[in-house]
C-alpha positions in Angstrom: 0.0 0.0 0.0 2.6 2.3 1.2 4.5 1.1 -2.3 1.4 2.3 -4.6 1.0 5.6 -2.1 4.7 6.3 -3.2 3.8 5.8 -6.9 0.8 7.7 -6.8 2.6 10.5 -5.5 5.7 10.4 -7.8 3.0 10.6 -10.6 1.5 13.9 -9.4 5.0 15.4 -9.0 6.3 14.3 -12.2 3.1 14.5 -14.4 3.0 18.3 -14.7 6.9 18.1 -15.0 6.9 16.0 -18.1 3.5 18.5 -19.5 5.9 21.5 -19.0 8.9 20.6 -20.9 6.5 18.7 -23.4 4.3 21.9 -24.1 5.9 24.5 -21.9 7.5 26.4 -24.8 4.1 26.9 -26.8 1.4 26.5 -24.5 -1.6 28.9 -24.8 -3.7 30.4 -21.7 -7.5 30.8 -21.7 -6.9 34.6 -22.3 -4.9 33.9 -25.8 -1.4 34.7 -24.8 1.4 33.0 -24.6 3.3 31.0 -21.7 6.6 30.1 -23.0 9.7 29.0 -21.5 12.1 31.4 -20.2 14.8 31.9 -23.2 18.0 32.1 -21.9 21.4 32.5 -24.0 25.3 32.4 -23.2 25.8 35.8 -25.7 26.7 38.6 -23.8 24.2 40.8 -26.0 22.0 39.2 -28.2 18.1 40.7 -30.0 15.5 38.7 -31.7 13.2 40.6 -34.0 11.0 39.8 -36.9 11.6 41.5 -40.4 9.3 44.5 -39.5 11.6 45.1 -36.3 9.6 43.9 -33.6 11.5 42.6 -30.8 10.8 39.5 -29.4 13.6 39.1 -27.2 16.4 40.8 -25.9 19.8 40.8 -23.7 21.7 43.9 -23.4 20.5 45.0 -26.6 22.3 48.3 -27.1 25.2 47.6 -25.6 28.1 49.0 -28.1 30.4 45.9 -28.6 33.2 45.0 -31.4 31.2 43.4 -34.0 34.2 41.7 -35.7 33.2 40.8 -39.4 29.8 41.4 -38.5 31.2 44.8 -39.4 30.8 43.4 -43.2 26.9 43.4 -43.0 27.1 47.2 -43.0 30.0 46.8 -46.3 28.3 44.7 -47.9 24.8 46.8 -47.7 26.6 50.1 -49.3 28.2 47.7 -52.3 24.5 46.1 -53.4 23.0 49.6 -52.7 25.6 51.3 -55.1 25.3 48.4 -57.8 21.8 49.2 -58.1 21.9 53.6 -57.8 24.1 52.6 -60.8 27.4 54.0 -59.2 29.3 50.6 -60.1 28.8 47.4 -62.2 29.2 44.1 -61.2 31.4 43.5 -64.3 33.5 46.3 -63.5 37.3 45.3 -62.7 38.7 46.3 -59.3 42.5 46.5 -59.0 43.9 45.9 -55.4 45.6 48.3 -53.7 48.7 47.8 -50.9 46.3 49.1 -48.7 44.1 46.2 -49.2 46.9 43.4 -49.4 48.1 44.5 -46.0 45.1 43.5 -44.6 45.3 40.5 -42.0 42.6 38.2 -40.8 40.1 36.3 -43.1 41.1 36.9 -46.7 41.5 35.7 -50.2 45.5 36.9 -50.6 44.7 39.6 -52.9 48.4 40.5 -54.2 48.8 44.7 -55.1 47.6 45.0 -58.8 45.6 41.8 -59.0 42.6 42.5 -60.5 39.1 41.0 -59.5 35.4 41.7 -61.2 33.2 43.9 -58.6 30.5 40.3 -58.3 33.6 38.6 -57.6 34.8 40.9 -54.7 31.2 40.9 -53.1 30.6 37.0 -53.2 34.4 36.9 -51.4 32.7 39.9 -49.0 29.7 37.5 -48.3 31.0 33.8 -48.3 34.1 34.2 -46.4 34.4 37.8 -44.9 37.4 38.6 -46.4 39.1 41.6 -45.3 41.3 42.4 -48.5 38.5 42.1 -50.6 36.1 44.7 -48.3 39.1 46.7 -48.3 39.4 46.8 -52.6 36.4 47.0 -53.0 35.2 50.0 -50.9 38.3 51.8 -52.3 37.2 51.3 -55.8 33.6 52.7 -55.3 34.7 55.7 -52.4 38.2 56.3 -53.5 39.9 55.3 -50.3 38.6 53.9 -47.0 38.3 57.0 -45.2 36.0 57.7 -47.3 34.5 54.2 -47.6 34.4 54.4 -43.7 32.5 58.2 -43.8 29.6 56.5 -46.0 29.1 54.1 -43.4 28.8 55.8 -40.5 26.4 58.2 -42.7 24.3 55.5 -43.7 23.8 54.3 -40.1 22.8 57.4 -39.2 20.4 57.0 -42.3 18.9 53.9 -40.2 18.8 55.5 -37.2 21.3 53.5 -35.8 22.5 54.9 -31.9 25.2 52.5 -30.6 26.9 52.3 -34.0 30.4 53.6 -35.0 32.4 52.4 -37.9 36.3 53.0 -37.8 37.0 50.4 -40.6 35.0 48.6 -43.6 36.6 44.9 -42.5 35.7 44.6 -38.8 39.1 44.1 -37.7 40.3 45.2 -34.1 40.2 49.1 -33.7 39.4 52.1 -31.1 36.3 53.4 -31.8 34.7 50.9 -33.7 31.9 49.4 -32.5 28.1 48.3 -32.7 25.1 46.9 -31.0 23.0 44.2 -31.6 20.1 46.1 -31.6 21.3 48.0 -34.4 23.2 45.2 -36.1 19.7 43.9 -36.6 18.3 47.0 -37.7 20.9 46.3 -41.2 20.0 42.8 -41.5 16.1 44.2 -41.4 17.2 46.6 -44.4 19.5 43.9 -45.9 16.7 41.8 -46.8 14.7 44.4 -49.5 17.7 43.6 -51.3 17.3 40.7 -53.9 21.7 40.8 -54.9 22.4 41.1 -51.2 20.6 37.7 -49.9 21.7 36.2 -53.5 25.0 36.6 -52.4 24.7 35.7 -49.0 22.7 32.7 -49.6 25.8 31.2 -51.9 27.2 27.8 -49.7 30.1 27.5 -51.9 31.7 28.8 -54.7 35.3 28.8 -57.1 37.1 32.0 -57.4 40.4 32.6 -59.7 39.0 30.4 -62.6 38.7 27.1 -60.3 41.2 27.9 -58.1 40.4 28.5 -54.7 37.1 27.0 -53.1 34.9 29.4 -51.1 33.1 27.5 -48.1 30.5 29.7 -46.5 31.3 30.7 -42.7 27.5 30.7 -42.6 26.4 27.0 -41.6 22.6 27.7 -40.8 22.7 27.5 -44.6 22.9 23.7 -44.1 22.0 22.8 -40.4 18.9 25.2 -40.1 15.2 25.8 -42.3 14.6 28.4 -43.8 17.9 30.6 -43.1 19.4 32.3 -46.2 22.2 34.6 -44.4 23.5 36.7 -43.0 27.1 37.1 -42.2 29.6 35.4 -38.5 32.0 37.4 -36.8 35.1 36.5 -34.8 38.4 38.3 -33.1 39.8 37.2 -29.9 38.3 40.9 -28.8 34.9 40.1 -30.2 34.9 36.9 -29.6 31.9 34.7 -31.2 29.9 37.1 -33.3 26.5 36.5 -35.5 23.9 37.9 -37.4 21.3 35.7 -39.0 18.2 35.4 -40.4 15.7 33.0 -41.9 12.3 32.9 -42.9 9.0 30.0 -42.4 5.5 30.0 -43.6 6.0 33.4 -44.2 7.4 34.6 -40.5 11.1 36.4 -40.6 13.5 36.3 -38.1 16.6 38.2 -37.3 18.7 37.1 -34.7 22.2 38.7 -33.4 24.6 37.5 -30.8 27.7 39.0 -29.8 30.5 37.8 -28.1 29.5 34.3 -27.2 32.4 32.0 -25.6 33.4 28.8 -27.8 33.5 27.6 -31.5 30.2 27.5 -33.2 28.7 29.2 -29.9 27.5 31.9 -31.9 25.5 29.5 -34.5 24.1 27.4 -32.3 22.5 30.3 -30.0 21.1 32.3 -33.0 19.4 28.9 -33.8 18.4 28.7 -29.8 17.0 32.5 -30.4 15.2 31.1 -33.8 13.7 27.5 -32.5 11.9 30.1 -29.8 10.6 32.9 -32.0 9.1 30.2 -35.0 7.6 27.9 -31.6 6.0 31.3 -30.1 4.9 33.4 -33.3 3.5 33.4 -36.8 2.5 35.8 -39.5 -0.4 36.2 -40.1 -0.6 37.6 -44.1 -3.1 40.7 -44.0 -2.8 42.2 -48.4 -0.5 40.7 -50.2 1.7 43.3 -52.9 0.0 43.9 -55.9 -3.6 42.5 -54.8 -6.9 44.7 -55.5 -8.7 46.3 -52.8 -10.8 49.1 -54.0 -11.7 50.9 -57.2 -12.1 54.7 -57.3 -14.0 56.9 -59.3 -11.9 59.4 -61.8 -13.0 62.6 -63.2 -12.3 63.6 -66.2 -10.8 60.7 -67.5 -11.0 58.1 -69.9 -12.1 55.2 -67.9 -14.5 56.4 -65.1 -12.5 54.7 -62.8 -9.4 52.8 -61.8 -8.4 49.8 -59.5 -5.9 50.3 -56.7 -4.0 48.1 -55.4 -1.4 47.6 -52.4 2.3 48.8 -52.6 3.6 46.1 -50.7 2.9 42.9 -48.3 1.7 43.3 -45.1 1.5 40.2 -42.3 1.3 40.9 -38.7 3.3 39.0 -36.0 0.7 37.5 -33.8 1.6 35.1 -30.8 0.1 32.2 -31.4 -3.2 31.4 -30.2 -3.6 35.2 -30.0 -7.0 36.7 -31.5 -6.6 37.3 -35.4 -9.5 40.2 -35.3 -7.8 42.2 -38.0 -9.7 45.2 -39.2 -8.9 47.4 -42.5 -10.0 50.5 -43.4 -9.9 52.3 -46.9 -9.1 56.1 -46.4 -9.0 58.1 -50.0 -10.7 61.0 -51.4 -14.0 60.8 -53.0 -11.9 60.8 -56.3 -9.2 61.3 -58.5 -8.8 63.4 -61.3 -7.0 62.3 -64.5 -4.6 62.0 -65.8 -3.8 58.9 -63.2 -0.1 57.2 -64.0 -0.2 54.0 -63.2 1.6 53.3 -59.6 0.3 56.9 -58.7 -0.5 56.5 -54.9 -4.3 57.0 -54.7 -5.1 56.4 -50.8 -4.1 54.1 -48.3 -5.4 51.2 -46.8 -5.0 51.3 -42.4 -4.8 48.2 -40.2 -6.3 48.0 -37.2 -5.9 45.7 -34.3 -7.7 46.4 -31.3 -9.2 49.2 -32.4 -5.6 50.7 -32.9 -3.3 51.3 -36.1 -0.7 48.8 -36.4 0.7 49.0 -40.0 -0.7 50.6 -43.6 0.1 50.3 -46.8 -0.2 52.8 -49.8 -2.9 52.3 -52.5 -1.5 53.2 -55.9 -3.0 52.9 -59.4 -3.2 49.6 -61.0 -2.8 51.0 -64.7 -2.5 54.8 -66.2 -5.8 56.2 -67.2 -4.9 59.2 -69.9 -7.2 62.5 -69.2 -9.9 63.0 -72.0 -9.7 65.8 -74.4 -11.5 69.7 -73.6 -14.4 68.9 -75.9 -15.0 65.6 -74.6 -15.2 67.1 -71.2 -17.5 70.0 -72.3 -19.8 67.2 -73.9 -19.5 65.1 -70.8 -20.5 68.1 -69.0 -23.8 69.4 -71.5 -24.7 65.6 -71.0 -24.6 65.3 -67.2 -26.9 68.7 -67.3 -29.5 67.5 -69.7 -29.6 64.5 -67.9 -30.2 66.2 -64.8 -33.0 67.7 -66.2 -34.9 65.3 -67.6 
């Protein structure tokens, strides 16, 4: 008796045990919200944040740290960005300076004069962080890296960046340089409008030199983790373990960043940690989708009587799962618009509502160009509208 008393016991104690670690992490209370775990991780600062920047999670967020290579996320965004404002080609040849050969660290052994295509310098940038090729290449579109270093501290200004300060274009050890991984995040969030940038940093391996040397991506969440298509790892015995990644399920983004975690691979395998407890806990819920039609509106003096708008762009909502999905949109426009409309002509906008409160909106713009009629067309629209009024 005593025996099965013992058991019976055990089995209260351990039951709820075993219900916790078995649905502890996504369980929903009667109210809708979430009761997850506690998340935890060995980084010293570390941010979780979906691709619209809300955080989920945070550890010493804004504390400025060295960012190591990580630096390279804020290189590599100012080469893709000047590719396409048409400032540089990616067929364009970039000879290597001394500058850029002295560089130590991670590197491709650029030798003073050698001369590499601007694609070629970036996919070195992305898959291995190397430092001579950051070097060459910011030269080549800023004239030197003073310069190249100027642009980047401008453009993180730009982002609103306020534990950021750039003192090199590589990442390598230096006063004054320094991020956080708050902000970090913040260029991954703007890295990802970029179609070039998250080609290039979603490239595993790759030849360089005709066949030569074999490019191995530092990246391994490209293999080990679903979903993830960049973004770029960081280490110096100063910064230690350094990451910023990202990947995307069922439509949810995630952007995780740790700094300075202890050990090989730390860095990878708490960015996955952050991850694993943002896809458990959330999802996106997709609210108009780019290019989809949601109202028509009336146009004077044109020659259609009216024209379809559409949305600018996607919109999904993080929601917590289990949460209430009541989503409410509201079309706010004139009573009209007069011609001539050019097509992609933003016509109103379309608010979303959760709550009763605005969470996000999206511009309505044209869906085609509707030319404005000619003056005697209008004056006969106008005789006609008259006699019809009084009939």
């Amino acid at each position: 008796m005593r025996r099965l008393c013992k058991v019976i016991v055990a089995t209260a104690l351990i039951t709820p045990l075993i219900l916790f670690l078995l649905f502890g992490a996504n369980a929903n209370a009667a109210d809708g919200k979430i009761t997850a775990t506690k998340l935890e991780t060995t980084a010293q600062s570390a941010v979780l944040m979906d691709g619209n920047g809300t955080v989920l999670f945070e550890k010493n967020a804004h504390q400025p740290l060295p960012p190591a290579s990580v630096t390279k996320s804020m290189t590599l965004l100012l080469a893709v960005e000047a590719v396409e404002q048409g400032k540089i080609k990616l067929t364009d040849e970039v000879s290597t300076s001394e500058n850029a050969w002295r560089q130590g660290g991670s590197q491709i052994w650029l030798e003073p004069g050698e001369r590499m295509t601007v694609k070629e310098l970036m996919t070195a940038i992305a898959v291995v962080s190397a430092n001579d090729a950051a070097v060459a290449l910011m030269e080549h579109i800023y004239g030197s890296e003073q310069a190249a270093v100027d642009a980047m501290n401008q453009r993180a200004a730009d982002l609103g960046l306020k534990n950021t300060h750039f003192a090199n274009v590589n990442g390598l050890p230096v006063a004054g340089h320094y991020l956080s991984a708050y902000d970090t995040a913040l260029i991954v969030k703007e890295a990802i409008k970029h179609p070039l940038y998250m080609e290039l940093c979603g490239i595993k391996e790759t030849w360089l030199r005709n066949g030569k040397n074999w490019l191995v991506n530092t990246n391994k969440l490209l293999w080990w983790y679903k979903g993830a298509d960049g973004l770029k790892t960081g280490w110096t015995e100063e910064a230690k373990y350094c990451f910023a990644g990202t990947a995307k399920r069922d439509g949810l983004r995630l952007i995780a960043v740790v700094f300075a975690t202890p050990e090989p691979r730390s860095h990878l395998r708490e960015s996955m940690k952050l991850m694993d407890w943002g896809f458990a806990n959330y999802i996106a819920a997709p609210v108009v989708e780019k290019g989809s039609p949601v109202e028509k509106m009336k146009v004077n003096n044109g020659t259609e009587k009216e024209v379809q708008l559409i949305a600018a762009k996607d919109i999904t909502l993080l929601l917590a799962k289990g949460q209430n999905k009541a989503i409410q949109k509201r079309f706010v426009a004139g009573p009209a618009v007069n011609a001539p409309v050019a097509e992609g002509q933003k016509c109103g906008e379309l608010i979303i509502e959760k709550d009763g409160k605005e969470v996000d909106k999206v511009d309505l713009v044209a869906a085609k160009t509707v030319p404005r009629i000619g003056f005697g067309q209008i004056i006969s629209n106008m005789f006609y509208e008259l006699f019809s009024i009084n009939r």
